[in-house]
C-alpha positions in Angstrom: -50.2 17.3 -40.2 -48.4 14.0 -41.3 -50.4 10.7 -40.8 -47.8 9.6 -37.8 -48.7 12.9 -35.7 -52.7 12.4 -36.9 -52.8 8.9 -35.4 -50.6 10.2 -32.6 -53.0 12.9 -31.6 -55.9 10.9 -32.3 -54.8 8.3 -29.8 -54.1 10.8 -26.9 -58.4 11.2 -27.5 -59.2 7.6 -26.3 -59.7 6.8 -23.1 -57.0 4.4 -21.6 -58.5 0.9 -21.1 -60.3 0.0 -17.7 -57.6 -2.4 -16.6 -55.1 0.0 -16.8 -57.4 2.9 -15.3 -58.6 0.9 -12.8 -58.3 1.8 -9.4 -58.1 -0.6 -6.1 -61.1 0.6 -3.7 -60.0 2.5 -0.6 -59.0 1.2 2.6 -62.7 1.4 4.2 -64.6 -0.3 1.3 -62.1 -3.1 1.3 -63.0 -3.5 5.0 -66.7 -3.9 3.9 -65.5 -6.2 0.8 -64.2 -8.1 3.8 -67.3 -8.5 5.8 -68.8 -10.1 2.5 -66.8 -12.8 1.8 -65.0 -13.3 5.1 -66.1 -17.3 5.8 -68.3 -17.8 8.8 -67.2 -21.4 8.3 -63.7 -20.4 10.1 -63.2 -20.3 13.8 -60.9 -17.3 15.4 -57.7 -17.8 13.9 -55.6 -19.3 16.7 -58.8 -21.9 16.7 -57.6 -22.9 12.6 -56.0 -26.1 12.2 -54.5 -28.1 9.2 -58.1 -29.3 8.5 -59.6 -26.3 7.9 -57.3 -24.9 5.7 -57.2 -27.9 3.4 -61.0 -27.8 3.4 -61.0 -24.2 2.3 -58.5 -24.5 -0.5 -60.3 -27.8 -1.8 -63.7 -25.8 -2.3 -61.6 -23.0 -4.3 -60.5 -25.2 -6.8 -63.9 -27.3 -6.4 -65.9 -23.8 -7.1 -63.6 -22.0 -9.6 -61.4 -25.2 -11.1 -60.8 -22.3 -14.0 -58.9 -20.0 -11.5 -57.1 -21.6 -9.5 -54.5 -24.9 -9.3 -53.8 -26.8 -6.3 -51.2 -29.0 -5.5 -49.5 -30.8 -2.8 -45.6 -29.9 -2.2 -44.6 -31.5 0.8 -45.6 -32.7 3.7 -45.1 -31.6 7.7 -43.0 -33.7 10.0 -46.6 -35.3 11.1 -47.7 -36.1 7.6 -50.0 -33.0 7.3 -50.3 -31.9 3.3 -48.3 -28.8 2.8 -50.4 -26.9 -0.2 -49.5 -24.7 -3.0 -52.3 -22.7 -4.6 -52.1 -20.7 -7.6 -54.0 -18.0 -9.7 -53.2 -15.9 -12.6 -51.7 -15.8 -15.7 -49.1 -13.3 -15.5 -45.6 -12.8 -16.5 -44.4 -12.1 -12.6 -44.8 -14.4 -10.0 -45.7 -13.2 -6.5 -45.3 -15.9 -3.5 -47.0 -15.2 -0.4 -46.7 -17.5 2.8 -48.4 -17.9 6.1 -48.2 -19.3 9.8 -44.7 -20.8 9.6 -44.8 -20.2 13.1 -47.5 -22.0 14.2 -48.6 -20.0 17.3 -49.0 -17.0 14.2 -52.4 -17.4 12.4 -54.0 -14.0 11.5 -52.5 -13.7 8.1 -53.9 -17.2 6.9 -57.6 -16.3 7.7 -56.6 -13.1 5.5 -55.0 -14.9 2.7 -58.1 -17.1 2.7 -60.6 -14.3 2.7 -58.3 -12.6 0.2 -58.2 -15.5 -2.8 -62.2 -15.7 -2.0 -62.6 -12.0 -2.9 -60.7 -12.7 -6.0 -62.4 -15.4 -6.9 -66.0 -13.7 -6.6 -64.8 -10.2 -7.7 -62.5 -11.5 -10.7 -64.3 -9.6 -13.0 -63.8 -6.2 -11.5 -60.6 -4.6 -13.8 -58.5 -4.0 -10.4 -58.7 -7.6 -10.2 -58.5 -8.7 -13.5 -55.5 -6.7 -13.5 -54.2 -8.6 -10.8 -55.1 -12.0 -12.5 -53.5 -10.8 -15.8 -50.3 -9.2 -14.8 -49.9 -11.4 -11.9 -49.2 -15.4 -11.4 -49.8 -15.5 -7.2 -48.7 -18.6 -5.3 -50.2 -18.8 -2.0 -48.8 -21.5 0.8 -51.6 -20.9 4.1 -50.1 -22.3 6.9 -46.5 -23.4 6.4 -46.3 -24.8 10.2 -49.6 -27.2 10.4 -47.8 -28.7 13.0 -47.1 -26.4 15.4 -50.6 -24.6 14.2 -52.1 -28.4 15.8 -50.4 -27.0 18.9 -50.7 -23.7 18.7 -47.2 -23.0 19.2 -44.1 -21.2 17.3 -41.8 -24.2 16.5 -42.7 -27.3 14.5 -42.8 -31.2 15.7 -39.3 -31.4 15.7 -39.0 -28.2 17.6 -37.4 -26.0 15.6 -38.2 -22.8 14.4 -39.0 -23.2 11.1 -38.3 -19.6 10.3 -34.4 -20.0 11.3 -34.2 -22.9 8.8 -33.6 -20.9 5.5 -30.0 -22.2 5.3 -29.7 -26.2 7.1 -32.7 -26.7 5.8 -33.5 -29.8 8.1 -37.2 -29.3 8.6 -39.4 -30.9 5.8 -41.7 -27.3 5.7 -38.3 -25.3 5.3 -37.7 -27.6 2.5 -40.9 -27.6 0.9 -40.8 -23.5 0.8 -37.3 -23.3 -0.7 -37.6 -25.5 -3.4 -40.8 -24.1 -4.1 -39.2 -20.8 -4.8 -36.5 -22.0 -6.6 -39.1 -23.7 -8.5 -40.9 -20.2 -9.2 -38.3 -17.9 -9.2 -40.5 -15.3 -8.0 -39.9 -11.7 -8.6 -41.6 -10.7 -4.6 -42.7 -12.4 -1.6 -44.9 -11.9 1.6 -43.9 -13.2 4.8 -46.6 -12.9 7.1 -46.4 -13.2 10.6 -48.1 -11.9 14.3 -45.8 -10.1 16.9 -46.2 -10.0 20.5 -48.5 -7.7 21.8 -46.1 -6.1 23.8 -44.9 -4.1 20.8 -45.4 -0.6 20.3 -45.2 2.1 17.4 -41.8 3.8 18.8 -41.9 6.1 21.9 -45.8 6.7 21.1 -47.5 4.3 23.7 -49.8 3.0 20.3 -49.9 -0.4 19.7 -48.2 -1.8 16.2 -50.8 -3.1 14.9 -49.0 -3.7 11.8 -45.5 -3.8 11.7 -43.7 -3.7 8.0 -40.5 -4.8 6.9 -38.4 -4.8 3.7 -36.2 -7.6 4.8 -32.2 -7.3 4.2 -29.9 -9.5 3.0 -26.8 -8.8 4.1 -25.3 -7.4 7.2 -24.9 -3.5 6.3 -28.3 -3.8 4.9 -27.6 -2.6 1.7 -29.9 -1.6 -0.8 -30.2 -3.6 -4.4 -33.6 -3.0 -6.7 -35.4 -5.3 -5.1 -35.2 -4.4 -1.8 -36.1 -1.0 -2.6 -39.3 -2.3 -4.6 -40.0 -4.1 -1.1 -39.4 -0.5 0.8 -41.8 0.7 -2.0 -44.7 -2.1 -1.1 -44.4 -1.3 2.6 -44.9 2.6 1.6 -47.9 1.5 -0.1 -49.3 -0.5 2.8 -48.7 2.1 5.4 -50.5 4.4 3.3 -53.1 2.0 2.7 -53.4 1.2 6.6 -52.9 4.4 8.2 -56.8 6.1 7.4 -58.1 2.6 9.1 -55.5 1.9 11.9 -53.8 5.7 12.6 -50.7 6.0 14.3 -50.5 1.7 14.5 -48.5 1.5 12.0 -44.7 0.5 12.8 -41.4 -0.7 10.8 -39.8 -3.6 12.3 -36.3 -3.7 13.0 -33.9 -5.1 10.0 -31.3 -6.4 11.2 -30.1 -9.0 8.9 -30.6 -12.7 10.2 -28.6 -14.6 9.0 -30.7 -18.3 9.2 -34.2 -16.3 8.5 -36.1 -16.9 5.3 -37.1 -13.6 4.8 -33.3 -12.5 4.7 -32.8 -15.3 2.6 -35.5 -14.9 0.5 -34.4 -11.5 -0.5 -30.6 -12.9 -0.9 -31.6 -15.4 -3.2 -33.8 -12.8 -5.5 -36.7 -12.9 -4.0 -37.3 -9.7 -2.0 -39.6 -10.0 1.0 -42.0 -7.7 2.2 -42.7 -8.8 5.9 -46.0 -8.3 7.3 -46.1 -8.9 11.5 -49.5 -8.9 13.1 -49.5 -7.4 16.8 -52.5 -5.6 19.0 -55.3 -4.3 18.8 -56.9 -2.0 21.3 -60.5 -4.1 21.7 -61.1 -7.0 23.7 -62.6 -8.4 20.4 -59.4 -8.2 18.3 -59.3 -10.6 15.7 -61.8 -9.2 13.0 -60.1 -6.1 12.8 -56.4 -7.2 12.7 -57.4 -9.4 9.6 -59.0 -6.8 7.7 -55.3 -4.5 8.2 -53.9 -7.6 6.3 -56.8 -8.4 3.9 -56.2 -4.5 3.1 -52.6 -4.7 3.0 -52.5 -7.5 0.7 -54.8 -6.1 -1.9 -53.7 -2.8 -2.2 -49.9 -4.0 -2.8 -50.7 -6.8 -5.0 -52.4 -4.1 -7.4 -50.1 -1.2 -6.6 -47.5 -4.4 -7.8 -50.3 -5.3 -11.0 -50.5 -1.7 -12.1 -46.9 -0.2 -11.8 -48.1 2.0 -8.7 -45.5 0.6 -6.7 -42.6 1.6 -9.1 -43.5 5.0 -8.0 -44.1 5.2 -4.5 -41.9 6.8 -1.9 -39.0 5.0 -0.1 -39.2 7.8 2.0 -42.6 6.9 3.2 -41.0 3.3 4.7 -38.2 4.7 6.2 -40.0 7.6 8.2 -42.6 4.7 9.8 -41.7 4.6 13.1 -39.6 1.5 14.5 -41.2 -0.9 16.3 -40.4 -0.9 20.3 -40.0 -4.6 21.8 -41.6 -3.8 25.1 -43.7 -0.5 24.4 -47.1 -1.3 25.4 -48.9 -3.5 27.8 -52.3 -5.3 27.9 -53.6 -3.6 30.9 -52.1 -0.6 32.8 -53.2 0.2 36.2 -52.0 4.0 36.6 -50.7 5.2 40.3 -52.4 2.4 42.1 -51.6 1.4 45.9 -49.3 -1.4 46.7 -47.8 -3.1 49.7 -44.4 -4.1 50.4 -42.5 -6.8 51.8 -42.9 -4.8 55.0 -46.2 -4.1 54.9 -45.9 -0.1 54.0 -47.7 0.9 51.4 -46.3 2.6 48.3 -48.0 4.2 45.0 -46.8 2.2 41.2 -47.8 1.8 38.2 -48.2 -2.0 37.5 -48.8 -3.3 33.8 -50.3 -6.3 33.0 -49.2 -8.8 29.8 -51.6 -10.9 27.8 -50.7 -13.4 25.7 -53.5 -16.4 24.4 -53.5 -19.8 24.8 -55.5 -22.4 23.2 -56.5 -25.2 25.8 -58.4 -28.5 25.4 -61.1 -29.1 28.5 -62.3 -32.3 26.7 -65.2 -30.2 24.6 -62.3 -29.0 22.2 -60.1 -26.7 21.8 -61.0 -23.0 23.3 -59.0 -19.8 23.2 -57.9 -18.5 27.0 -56.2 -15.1 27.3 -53.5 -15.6 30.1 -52.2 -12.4 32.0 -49.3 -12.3 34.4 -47.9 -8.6 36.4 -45.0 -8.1 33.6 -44.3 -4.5 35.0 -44.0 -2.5 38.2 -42.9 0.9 38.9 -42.7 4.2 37.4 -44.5 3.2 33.6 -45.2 6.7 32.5 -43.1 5.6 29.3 -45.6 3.1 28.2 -48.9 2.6 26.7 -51.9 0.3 27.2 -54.8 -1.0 25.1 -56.1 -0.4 28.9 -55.8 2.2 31.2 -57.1 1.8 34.8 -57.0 4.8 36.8 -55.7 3.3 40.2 -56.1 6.6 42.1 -57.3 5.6 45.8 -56.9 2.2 45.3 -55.0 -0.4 46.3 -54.1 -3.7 44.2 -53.3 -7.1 45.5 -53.5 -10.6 44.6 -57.6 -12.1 43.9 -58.5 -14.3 46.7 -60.7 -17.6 46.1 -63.6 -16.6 47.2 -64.1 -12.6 46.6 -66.7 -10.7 44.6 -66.8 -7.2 43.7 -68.7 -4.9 46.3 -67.5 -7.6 49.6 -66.0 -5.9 52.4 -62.7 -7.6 53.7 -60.0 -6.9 56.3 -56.2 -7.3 55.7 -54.5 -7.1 58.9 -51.2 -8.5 57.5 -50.7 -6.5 54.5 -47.1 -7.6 53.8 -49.2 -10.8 53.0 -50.8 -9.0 49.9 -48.3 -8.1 47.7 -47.9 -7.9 43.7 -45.1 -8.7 41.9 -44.0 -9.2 39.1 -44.0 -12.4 37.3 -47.5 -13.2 38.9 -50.5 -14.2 37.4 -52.9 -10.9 36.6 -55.3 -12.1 39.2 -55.9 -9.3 41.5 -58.0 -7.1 43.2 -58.8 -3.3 43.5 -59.6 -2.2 47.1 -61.2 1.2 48.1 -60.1 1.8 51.8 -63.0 2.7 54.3 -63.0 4.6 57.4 -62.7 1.3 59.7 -58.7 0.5 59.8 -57.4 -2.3 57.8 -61.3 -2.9 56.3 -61.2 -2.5 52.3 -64.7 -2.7 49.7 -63.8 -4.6 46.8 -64.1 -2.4 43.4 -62.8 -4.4 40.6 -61.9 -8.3 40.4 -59.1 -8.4 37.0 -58.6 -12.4 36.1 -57.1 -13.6 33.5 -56.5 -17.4 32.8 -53.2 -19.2 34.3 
């Protein structure tokens, strides 16, 4: 045997090295990574403002100086510090931004939670990989703003996200000449949907939606929209064992004005990562451990050369997203009256969307419902189905509690419809006409 085909044989012996062996920990130990380092110092994310986030990213760099860099690169219409924070030393540059829609704040709670496990977990070799083959560039909260606010656009009220190209807001600025600056080879554009979106024809809430966004109007393919397509495979397979059947793509259509598109146009593909519902009336934890799981398994599918080998097939067979698929609250074959007082059976579903009021104690999170729905709904699904069999529904009257007795002698008086606030009540009829026993009081903030 020559020397060459000694050493060559030899070598196929050894065991690779950990950092390239390593593998990421499944989707249900990342969720228990997240309970660990998740800060209790945060309120519920539509509750985190500018100052939060800027005290979070200071005690990074305070705590791990070595790891990370923090800098200032702009500033919001209002004066609020926009912040770039970096990690890694790698060859390929990854840029990952938050909240430019202000009313949109899982994903910076993630991305917070996410740089703290990497900054306590650095020496485990899926994330030294990570911090060797990867330079990450994190912007939490593009839209402090509109975050102060809690709503989508920014102080000047525009939509930062439709900005890529006039480039007139100081945020939409601040992100495009940061990429410019860092040529990055991918990006994350992370967002939250309206909870009226469904997974398809299903009647499943999407969860997660995934997007490898276009950049032109046939939506063609180039490489790195294809390496996108190959990072949302290996989310949705990441996702699915935690969230099943929540997983949806969401529509790409190319838009024109949007950063995402623009992004990928200008060489930085974008893999687009939109938060919707979850079926608890305690959603937030879960819906930011899908994105705390979603961002570390593609960052070291992207470290380790994983993701040049996943499936596009496994992106394009997630089902598309469907704008109006779901409601908050169904209730199924309940009793309504008319505008003429006869009585008729319907479905009605109920909306929710939050709100973040100020009652002079601070600000506080209300869930506001209107009747969004009426009719046959046997199409739809629900986080919440009420089974309205033998019931009647009609609006919630000052002064009722469940179990009162009441009479409604005008019942064209009583009707729901839609575009009314989700204050109602379910009625059992009893054997006295017109006399009704209150079963179940649903209110939701105005």
């Amino acid at each position: 045997m020559t020397t060459a085909l000694l050493l060559s044989a030899l070598l196929a012996t050894l065991p690779a090295s950990s950092s390239s062996t390593a593998a990421v920990p499944g989707p249900q130990a990342l969720t228990k990574s997240w309970e660990q380092v998740h800060s209790k110092d945060l309120p519920l994310p539509p509750l985190v403002r500018h100052s939060h986030v800027e005290k979070h990213l200071k005690r990074l760099r305070e705590k791990s100086p070595d790891l990370f860099q923090l800098e200032v690169v702009g500033q919001s219409v209002e004066g609020r510090a926009l912040y770039h924070l970096s990690l890694g030393t790698g060859p390929r540059h990854v840029l990952l931004w938050s909240q430019m829609h202000g009313d949109e704040p899982t994903a910076t709670t993630a991305l917070l939670d996410f740089l703290e496990y990497l900054r306590t977990h650095r020496q485990e070799p899926w994330v030294a990989r990570i911090l060797s083959e990867l330079t990450l560039h994190a912007v939490p909260m593009l839209n402090p703003d509109g975050a102060e606010r809690y709503q989508r656009r920014n102080a000047q009220g525009i939509d930062i996200n439709r900005d890529a190209l006039a480039l007139q807001t100081p945020e939409a600025r601040t992100l495009k000449a940061l990429r410019d600056r860092l040529q990055p080879f991918i990006g994350f554009n992370l967002h939250n949907q309206s909870w009226r979106y469904g997974v398809g024809n299903t009647g499943r809430p999407a969860s997660i939606s995934l997007l490898a966004a276009a950049f032109d109007e046939p939506r063609s393919d180039n490489p790195g929209r294809v390496l996108a397509k190959k990072v949302c495979a290996v989310i949705r397979d990441a996702l699915e064992p935690i969230a099943p059947g929540q997983v949806g793509r969401y529509d790409d259509s190319f838009e024109v004005r949007a950063f995402g598109d623009n992004m990928t146009r200008w060489g930085t593909p974008s893999v687009l990562i939109e938060t919707g519902p979850w079926p608890s009336r305690a959603p937030d934890a879960p819906l930011i451990q899908l994105n705390f799981v979603a961002l570390a398994t593609a960052l070291d599918a992207l470290a380790s050369g994983r993701a040049e080998k996943a499936e596009v097939a496994r992106y394009e067979s997630i089902p598309e997203n469907d704008t109006s698929g779901i409601v908050y609250l169904m209730l199924k074959g309940v009793g309504l009256f008319g505008a003429d007082g006869k009585p008729f059976t319907a479905d009605v579903g109920i909306s929710a969307t939050r709100a973040v009021r100020d009652q002079g104690q601070g600000p506080a999170l209300a869930l506001v419902g209107k009747v969004d729905e009426l009719g046959d709904l046997r199409v739809l699904g629900a986080l919440e189905t009420v089974d309205g069999s033998g019931l009647f529904a009609v609006p919630l009257s000052a002064t009722a509690k469940e179990g009162d007795t009441l009479q409604l002698a005008w019942p064209r008086q009583h009707t729901v419809q839609t575009g009314q606030p989700a204050e109602l009540m379910l009625l059992k009829p009893l054997e006295k006409p017109s006399t009704y026993r209150i079963e179940r009081i649903i209110r939701f903030e105005r």
